[in-house]
N, C-alpha and C positions, 0 to 999 in steps of 0.2 A: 932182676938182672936179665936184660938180654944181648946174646951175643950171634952174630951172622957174619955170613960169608956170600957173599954174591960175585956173580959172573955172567959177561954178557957176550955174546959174539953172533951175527950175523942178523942183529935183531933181532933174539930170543934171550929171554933171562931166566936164569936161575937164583935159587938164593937157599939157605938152608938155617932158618933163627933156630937158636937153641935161646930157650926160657929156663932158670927156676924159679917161681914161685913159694914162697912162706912166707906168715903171718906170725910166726913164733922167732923168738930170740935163742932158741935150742933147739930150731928146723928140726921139729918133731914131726911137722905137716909140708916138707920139703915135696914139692911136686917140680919132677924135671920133664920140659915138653921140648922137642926137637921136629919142626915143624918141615916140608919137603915141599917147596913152591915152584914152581913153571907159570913165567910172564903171571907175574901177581897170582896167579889162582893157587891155593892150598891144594892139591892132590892126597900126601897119606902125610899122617902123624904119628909118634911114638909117643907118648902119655906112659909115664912112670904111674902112676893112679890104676888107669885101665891096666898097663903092663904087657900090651904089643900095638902095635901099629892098626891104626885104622885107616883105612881108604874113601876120600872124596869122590871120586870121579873112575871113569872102568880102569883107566890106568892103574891107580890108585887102589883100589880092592886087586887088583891080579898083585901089585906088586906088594902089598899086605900081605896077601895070604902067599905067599911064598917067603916074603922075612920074616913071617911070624910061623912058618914052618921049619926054620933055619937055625936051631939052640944058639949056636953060636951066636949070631947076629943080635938074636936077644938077647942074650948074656952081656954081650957090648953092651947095648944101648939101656937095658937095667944097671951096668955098673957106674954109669956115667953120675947117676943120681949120686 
């Protein structure tokens, strides 16, 4: 399943797909992935598997390591799974 939200204004776009992933009929291998795109390019993702965000691009690592410094933030995005 995947589900996004996109937005576009002045010629730049964003978008934010949320993925799960499973192979099983009892999502025992449920993998939730919430992807964080600027004009097509993937920047950082949150991976319920890894279980914090990883970052593409410098953007992308700075803004990582700061939500994956932030409990809360992961708390959210682990509960979503």
């Amino acid at each position: 399943m995947v589900f996004s939200s996109a937005e576009g204004s002045n010629g730049y776009y964003n978008d934010a797909p949320t993925q799960c992933r499973f192979s099983s009929w009892d999502l025992s291998d449920l993998e939730y992935i919430k992807s964080y795109v600027f004009n097509k390019a993937e920047y950082i993702r949150f991976n319920s598997t890894v279980g914090k965000f990883v970052g593409y691009t410098d953007v992308g690592v700075y803004n990582a390591e700061l939500w994956n410094n932030n409990p809360a933030r992961l708390a959210l995005e682990r509960a979503q799974k």
